[in-house]
Backbone as JSON, one array per atom type, in Angstrom:
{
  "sequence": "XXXXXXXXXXXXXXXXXXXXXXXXXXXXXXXXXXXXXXXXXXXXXXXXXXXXXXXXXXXXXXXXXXXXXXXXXXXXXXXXXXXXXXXXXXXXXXXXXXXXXXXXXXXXXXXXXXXXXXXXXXXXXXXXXXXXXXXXXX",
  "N": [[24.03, -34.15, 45.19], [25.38, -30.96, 45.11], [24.39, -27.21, 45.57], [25.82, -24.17, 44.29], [25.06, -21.86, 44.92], [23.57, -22.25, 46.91], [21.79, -21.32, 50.18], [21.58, -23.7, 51.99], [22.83, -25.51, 51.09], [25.1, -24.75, 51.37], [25.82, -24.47, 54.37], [24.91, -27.06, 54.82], [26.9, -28.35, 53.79], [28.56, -27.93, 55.18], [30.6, -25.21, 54.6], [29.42, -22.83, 55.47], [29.03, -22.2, 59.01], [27.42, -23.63, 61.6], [25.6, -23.92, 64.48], [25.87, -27.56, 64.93], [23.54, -30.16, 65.76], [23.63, -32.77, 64.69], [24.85, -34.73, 62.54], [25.62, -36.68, 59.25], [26.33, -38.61, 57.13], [24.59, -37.85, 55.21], [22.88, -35.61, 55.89], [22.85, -32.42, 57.74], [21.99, -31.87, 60.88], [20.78, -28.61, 62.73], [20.83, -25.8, 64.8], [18.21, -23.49, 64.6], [18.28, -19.95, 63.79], [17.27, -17.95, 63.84], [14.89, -18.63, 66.31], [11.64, -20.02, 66.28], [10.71, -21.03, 69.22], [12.68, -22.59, 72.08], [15.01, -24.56, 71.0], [14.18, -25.23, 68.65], [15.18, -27.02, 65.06], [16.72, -27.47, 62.19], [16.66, -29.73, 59.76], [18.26, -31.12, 56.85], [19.03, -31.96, 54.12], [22.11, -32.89, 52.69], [22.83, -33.24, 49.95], [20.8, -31.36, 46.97], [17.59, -30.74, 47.13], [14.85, -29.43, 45.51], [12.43, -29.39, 46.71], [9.58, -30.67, 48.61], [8.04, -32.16, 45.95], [11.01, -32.97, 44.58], [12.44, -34.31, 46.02], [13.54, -37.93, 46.5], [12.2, -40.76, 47.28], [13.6, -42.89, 48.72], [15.59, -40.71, 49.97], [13.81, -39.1, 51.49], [12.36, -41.25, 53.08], [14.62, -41.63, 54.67], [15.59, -38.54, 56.02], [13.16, -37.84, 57.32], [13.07, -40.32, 59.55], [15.42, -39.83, 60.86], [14.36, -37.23, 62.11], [12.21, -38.42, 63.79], [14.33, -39.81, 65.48], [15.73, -36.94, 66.08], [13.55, -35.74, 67.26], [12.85, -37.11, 69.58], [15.91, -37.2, 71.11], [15.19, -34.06, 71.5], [13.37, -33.81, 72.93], [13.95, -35.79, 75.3], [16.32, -34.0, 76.31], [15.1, -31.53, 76.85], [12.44, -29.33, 78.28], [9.93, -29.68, 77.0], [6.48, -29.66, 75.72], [5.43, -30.77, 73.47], [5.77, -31.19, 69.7], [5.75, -29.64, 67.09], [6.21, -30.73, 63.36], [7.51, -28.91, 60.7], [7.29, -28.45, 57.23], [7.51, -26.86, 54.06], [7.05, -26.08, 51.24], [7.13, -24.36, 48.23], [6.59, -21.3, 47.53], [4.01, -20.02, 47.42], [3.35, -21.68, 49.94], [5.03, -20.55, 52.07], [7.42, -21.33, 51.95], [10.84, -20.4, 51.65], [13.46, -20.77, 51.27], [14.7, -22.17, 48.96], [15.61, -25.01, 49.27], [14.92, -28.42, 50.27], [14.2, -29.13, 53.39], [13.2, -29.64, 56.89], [11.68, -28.26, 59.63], [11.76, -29.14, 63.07], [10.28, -28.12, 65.94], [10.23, -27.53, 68.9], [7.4, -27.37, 71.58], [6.0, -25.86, 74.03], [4.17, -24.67, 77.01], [2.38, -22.09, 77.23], [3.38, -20.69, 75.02], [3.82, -18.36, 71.91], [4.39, -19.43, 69.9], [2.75, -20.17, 66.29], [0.75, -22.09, 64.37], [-0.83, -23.29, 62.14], [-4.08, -23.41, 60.81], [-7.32, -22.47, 59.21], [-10.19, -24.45, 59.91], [-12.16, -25.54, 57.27], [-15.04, -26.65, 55.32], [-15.56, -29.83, 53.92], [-16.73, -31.0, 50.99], [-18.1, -34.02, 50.59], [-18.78, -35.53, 48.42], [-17.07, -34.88, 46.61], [-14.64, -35.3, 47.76], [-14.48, -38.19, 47.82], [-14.28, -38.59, 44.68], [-11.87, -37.12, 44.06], [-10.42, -38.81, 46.07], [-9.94, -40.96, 44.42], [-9.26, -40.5, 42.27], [-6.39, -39.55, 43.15], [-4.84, -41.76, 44.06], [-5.45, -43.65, 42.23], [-3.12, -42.7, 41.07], [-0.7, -42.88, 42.76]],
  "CA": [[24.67, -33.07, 44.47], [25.14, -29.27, 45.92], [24.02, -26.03, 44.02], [26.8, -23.81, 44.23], [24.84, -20.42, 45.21], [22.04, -22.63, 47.97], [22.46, -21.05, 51.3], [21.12, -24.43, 52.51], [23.8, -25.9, 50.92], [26.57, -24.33, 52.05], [25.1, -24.48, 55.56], [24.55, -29.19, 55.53], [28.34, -29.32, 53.66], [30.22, -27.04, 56.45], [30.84, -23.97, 54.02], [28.59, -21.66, 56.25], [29.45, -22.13, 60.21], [26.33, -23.57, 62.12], [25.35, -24.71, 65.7], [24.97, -28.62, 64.56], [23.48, -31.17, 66.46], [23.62, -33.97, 64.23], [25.56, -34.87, 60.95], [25.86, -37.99, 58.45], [26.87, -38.74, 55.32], [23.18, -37.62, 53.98], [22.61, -34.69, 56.18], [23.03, -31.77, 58.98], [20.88, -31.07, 61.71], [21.4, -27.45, 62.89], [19.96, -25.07, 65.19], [17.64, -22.2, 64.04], [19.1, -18.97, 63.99], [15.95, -17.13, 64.09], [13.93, -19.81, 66.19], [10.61, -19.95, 66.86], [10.85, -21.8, 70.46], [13.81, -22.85, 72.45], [15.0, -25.99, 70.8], [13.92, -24.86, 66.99], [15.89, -27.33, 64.82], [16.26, -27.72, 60.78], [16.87, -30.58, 59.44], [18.76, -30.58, 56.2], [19.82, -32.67, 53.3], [23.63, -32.55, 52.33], [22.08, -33.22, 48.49], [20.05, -30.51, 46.93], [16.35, -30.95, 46.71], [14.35, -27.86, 45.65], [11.26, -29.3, 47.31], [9.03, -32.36, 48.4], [8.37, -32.72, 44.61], [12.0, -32.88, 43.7], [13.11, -35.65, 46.6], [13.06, -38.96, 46.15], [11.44, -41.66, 48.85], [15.06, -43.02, 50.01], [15.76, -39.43, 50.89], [12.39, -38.52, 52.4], [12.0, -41.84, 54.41], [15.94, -41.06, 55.75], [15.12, -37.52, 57.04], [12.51, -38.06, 58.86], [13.12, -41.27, 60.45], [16.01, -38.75, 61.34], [13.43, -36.66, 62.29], [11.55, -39.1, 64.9], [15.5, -39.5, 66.73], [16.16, -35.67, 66.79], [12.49, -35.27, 68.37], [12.93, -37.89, 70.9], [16.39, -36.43, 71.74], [15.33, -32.78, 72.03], [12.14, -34.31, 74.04], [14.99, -35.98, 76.95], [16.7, -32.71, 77.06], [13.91, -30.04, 76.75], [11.08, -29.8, 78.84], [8.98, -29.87, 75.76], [5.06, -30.64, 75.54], [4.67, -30.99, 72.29], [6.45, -30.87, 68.64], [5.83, -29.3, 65.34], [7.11, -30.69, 62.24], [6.69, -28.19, 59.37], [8.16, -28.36, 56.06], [6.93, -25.87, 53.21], [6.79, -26.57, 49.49], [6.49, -23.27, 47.46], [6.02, -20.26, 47.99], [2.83, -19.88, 48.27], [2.96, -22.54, 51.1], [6.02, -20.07, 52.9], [9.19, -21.42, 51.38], [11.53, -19.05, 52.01], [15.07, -21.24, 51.21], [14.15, -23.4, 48.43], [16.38, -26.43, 49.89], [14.05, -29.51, 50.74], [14.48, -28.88, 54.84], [12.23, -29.89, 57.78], [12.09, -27.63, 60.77], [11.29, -29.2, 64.41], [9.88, -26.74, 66.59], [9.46, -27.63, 69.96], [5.89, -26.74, 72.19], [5.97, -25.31, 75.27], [2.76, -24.26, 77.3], [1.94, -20.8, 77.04], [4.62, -20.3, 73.89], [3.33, -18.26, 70.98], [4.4, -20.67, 68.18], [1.42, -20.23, 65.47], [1.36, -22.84, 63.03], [-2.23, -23.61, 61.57], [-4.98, -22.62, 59.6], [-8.83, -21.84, 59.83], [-10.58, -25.48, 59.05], [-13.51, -25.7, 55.98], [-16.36, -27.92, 55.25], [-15.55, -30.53, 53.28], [-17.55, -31.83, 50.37], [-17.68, -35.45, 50.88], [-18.59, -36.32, 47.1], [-15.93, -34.47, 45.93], [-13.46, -35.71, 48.36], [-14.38, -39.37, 47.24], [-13.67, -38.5, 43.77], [-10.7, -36.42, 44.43], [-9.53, -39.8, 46.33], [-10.03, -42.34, 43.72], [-7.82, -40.11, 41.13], [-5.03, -39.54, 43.42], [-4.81, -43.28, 44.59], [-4.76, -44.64, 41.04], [-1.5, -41.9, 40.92], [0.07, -43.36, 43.16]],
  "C": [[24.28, -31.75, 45.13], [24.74, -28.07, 45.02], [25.05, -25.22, 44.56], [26.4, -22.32, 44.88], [23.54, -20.52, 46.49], [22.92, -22.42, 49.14], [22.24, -22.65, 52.19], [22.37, -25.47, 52.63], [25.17, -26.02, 51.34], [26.73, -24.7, 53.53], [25.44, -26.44, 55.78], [26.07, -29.25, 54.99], [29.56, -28.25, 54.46], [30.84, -25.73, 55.61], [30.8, -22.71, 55.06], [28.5, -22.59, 57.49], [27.37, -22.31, 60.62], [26.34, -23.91, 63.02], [24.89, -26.07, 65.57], [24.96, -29.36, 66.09], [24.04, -32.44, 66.19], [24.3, -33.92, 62.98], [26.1, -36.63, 60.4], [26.18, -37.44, 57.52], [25.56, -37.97, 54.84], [22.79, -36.23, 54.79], [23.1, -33.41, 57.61], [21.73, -31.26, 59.59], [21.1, -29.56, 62.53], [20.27, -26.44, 63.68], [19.53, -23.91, 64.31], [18.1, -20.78, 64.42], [17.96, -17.71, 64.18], [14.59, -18.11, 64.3], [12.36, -19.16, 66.48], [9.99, -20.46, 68.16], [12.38, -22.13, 70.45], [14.32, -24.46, 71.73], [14.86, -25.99, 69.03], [14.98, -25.26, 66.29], [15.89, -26.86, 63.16], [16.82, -28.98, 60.74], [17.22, -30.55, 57.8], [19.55, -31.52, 55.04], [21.44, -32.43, 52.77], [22.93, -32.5, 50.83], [21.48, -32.21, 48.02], [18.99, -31.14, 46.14], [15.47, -29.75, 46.69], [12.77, -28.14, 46.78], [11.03, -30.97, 47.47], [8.91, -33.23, 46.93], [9.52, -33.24, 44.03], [12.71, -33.76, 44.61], [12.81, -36.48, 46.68], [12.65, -39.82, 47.48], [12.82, -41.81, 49.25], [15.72, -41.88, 50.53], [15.0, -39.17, 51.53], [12.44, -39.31, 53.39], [13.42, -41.51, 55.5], [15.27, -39.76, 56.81], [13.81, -37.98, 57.76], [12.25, -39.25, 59.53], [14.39, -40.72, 61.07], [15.39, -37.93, 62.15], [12.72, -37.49, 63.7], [12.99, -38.85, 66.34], [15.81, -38.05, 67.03], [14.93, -34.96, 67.64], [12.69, -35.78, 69.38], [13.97, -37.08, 71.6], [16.09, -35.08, 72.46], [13.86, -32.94, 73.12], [12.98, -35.06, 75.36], [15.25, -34.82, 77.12], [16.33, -31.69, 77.42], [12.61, -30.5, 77.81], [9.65, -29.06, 78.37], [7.36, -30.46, 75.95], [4.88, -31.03, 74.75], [6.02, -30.7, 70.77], [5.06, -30.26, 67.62], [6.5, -29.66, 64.74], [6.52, -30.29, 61.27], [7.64, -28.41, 58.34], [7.27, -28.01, 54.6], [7.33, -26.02, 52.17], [6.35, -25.44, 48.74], [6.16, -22.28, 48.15], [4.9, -19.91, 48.31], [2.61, -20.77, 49.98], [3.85, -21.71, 51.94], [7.24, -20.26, 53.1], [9.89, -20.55, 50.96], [13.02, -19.6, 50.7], [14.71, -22.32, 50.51], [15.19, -24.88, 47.47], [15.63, -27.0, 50.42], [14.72, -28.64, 53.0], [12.93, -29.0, 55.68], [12.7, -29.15, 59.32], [11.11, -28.2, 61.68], [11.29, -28.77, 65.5], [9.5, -27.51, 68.09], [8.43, -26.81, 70.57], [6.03, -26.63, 73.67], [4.69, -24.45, 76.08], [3.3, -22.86, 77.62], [3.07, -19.88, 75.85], [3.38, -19.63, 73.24], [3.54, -18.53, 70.02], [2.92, -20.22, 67.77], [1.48, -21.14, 64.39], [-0.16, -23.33, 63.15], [-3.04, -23.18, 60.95], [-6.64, -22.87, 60.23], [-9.78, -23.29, 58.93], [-12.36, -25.26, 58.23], [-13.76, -26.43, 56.37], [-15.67, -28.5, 54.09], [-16.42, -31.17, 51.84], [-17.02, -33.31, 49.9], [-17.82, -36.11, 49.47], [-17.01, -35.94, 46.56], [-14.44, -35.03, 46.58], [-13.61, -37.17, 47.64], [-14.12, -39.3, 45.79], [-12.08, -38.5, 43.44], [-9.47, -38.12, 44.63], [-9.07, -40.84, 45.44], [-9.22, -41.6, 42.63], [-6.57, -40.22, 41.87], [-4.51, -40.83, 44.38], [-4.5, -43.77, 43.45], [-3.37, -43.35, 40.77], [-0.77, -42.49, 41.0], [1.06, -44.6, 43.29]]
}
């Protein structure tokens, strides 16, 4: 199902004009219009999902086993070192366009792509806790 006012939307069902690569029944792949490297894809449900929370596994495992073939491809044609796959959940995390979407960023030596964070210490009790709640979740 589409939301009627999601630019994302408009964008995976051909409304809004894009550079695609790829297109199925379940989604469009589409270049970035403000990339971050040469090659900067999205990836893009036709469906509307506001987030990881809000798509279900037979959508999730689709895209990105989608996701593995549009890396490989843009890895023959690019002369790529490396990928990024980011995909942001909330604002606080940097969700801009809140349409489920996975952007694959190709890596190129001496690019300034930034994508990471500053790693903590761990507390190892607390992580074994932590684990044993969100395991019986699941």
């Amino acid at each position: 199902m589409k939301k009627d006012d999601c630019l994302f939307c408009k964008i995976a069902n051909g409304e809004i004009p894009s550079i695609t690569i790829y297109e199925d029944e379940f989604h469009r792949v589409f270049f970035d219009i403000n990339p971050a490297s040469k090659g900067h894809c999205l990836i893009v449900p036709k469906d509307h999902y506001d987030d990881i929370f809000d798509i279900d596994e037979a959508a999730g495992g689709r895209l990105f086993s989608l996701a593995t073939r549009v890396s490989k491809a843009l890895k023959k044609e690019l002369d790529l070192e490396g990928m990024n796959i980011v995909q942001n959940n909330g604002t606080i995390a940097g969700q801009t366009v809140f349409h489920f979407h996975m952007h694959l960023i190709p890596r190129y030596q001496g690019d300034t792509v930034n994508v990471g964070w500053k790693p903590g210490e761990a507390d190892m009790d607390a992580l074994s806790e932590l684990a044993k709640k969100v395991g019986d979740s699941i």
